[in-house]
C-alpha positions as CSV (number, residue, x, y, z in Angstrom):
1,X,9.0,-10.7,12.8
2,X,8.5,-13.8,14.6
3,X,11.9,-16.1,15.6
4,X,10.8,-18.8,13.5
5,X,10.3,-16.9,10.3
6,X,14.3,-16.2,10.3
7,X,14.9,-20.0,10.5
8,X,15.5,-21.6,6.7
9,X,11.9,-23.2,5.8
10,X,12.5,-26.0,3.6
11,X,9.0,-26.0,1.5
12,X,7.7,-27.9,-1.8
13,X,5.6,-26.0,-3.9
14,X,4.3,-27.3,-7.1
15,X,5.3,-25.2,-10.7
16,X,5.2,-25.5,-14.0
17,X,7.7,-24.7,-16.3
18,X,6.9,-22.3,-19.2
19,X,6.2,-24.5,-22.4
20,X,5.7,-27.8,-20.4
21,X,2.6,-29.6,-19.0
22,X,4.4,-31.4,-16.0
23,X,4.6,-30.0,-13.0
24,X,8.3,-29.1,-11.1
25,X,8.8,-28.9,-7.8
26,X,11.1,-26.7,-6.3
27,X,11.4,-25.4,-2.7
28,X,11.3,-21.6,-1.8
29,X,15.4,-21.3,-1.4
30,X,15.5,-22.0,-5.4
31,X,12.3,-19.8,-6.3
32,X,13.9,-16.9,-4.1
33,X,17.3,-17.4,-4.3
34,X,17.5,-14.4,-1.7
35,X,14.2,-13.5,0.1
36,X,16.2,-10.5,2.0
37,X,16.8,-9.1,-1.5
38,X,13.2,-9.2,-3.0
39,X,12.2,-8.0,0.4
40,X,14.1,-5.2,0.2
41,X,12.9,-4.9,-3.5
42,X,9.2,-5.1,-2.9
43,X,9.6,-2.9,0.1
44,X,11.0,-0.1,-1.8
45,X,13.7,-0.4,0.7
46,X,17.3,-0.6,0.8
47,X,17.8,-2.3,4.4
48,X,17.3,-5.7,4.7
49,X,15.9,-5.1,8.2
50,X,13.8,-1.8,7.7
51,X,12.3,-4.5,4.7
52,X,11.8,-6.6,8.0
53,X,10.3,-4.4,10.4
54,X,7.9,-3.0,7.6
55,X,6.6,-6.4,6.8
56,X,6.4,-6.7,10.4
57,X,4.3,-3.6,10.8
58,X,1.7,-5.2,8.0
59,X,1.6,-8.4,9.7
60,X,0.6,-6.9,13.2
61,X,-2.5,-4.5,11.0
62,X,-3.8,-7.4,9.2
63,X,-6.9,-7.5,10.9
64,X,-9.3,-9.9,8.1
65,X,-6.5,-12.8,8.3
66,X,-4.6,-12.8,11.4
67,X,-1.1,-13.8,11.4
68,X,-1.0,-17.9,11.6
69,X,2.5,-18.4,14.2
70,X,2.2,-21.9,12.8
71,X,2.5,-20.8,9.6
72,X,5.2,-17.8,9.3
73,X,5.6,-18.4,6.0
74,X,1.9,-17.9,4.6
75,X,2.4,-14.8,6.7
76,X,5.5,-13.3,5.5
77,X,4.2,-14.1,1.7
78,X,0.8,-12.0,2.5
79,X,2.2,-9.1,3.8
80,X,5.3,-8.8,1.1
81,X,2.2,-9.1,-1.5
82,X,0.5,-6.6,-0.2
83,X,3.5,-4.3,-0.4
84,X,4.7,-5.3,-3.7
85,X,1.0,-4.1,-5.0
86,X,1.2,-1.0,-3.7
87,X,4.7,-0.8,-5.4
88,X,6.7,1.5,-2.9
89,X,10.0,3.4,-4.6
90,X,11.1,4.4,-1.3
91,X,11.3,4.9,2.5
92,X,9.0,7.6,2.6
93,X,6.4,5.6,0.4
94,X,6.6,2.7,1.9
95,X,6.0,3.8,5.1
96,X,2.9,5.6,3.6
97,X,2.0,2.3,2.0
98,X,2.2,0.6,5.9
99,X,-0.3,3.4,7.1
100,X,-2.7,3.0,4.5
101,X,-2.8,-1.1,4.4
102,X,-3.2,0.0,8.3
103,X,-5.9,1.9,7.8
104,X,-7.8,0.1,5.1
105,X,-7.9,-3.1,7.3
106,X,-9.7,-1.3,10.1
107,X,-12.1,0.8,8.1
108,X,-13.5,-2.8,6.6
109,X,-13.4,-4.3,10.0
110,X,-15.4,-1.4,11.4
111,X,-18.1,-1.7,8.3
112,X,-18.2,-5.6,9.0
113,X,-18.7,-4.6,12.5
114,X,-22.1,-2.2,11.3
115,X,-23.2,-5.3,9.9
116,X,-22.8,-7.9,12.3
117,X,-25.7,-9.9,13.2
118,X,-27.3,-8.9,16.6
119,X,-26.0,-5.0,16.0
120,X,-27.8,-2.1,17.2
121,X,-28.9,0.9,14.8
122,X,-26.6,3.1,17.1
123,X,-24.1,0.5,17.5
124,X,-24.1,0.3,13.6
125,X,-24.3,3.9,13.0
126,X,-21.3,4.7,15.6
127,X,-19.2,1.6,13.7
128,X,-20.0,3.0,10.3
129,X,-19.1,6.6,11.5
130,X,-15.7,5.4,12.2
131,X,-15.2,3.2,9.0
132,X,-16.3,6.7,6.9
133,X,-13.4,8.6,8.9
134,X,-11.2,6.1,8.2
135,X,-12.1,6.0,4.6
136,X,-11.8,9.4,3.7
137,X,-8.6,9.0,6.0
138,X,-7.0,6.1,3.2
139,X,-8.1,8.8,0.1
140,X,-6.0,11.8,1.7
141,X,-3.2,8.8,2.0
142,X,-4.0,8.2,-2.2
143,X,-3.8,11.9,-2.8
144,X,-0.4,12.2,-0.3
145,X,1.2,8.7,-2.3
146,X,0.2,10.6,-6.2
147,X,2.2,13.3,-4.7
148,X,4.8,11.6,-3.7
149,X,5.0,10.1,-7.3
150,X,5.0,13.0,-8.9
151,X,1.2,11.8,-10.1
152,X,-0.9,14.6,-8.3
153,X,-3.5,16.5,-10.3
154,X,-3.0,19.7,-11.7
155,X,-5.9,21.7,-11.6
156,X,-6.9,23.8,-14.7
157,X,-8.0,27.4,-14.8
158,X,-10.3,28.7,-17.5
159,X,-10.9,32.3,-17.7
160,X,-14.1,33.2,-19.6
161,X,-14.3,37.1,-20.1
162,X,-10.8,40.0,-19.5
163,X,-11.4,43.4,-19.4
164,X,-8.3,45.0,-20.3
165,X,-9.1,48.6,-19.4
166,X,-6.5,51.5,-20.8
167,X,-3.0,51.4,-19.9
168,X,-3.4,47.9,-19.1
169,X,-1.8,44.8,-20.6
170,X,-3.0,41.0,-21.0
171,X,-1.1,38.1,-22.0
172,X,-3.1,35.3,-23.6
173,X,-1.7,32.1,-23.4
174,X,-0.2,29.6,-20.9
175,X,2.2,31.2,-18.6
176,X,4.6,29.6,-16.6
177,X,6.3,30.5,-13.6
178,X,10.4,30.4,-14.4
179,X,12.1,28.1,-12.8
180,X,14.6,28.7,-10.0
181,X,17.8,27.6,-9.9
């Protein structure tokens, strides 16, 4: 993270109060009254400077809006928004979620790229090979994250027609593995 990001920015921002029509401003230090903490939060973190060197990690991948040094705080906000989004519980997921911002910011770079005015239909077919890789790259990261939730799909198994021949035995109905332990 850049130097100047650590130093205490002293910013106005313009809010209004629930139930009012006036505006109030406030500065960042009383809307975050710790910006460690809800980095920590959104990151699904519980370092303050794992939190850091995650948002750091989005920063350096944003590829659409490159990070402004003269402002470190527009910075810092977009990259902890696009980590609160994806909502990581923990470190494993949120180093996931890193991977896949990652690879999402290149695969619409490359199909920019395909499109780019003056491109050749090799140029553009080489560009949009590479944007399909990486798009079928960032599903695989969607089916790894469901897992990691505890949200992957279970498949289901119908069986049409069982020939239970003599001596043999069926059991009809869902069975179950037992569990160990």
């Amino acid at each position: 993270m850049p130097k100047t990001v650590k130093k205490r920015v002293r910013a106005t921002v313009a809010l209004q109060e629930v139930g009012t029509s006036a505006p109030v401003t406030k500065t960042c230090e009383e809307r975050i009254a710790d910006p460690e903490e809800t980095l920590s939060r959104v990151a699904g973190v519980k370092s303050p400077e794992v939190a850091r060197a995650l948002a750091t990690q989005v920063i350096n991948l944003q590829v659409w809006t490159r990070p402004d040094p003269e402002r470190p705080l527009d910075t810092l906000t977009r990259a902890t928004s696009f980590l609160g989004e994806l909502g990581p519980r923990n470190m494993l997921e949120a180093l996931l979620v890193v991977q896949m911002l990652g690879v999402h910011e290149a695969a619409t770079a490359f199909l920019r790229q395909a499109t780019a005015e003056g491109q050749t239909v090799d140029g553009a077919d080489r560009t949009v090979l590479r944007a399909t890789r990486l798009m079928r790259l960032f599903n695989e990261q969607l089916v790894a994250l469901a897992k990691l939730r505890g949200k992957a799909s279970q498949q289901k198994v119908t069986v049409e027609h069982v020939h239970v021949h003599e001596g043999g035995q069926a059991i009809v109905g869902a069975v179950g593995a037992p569990k160990q332990g």
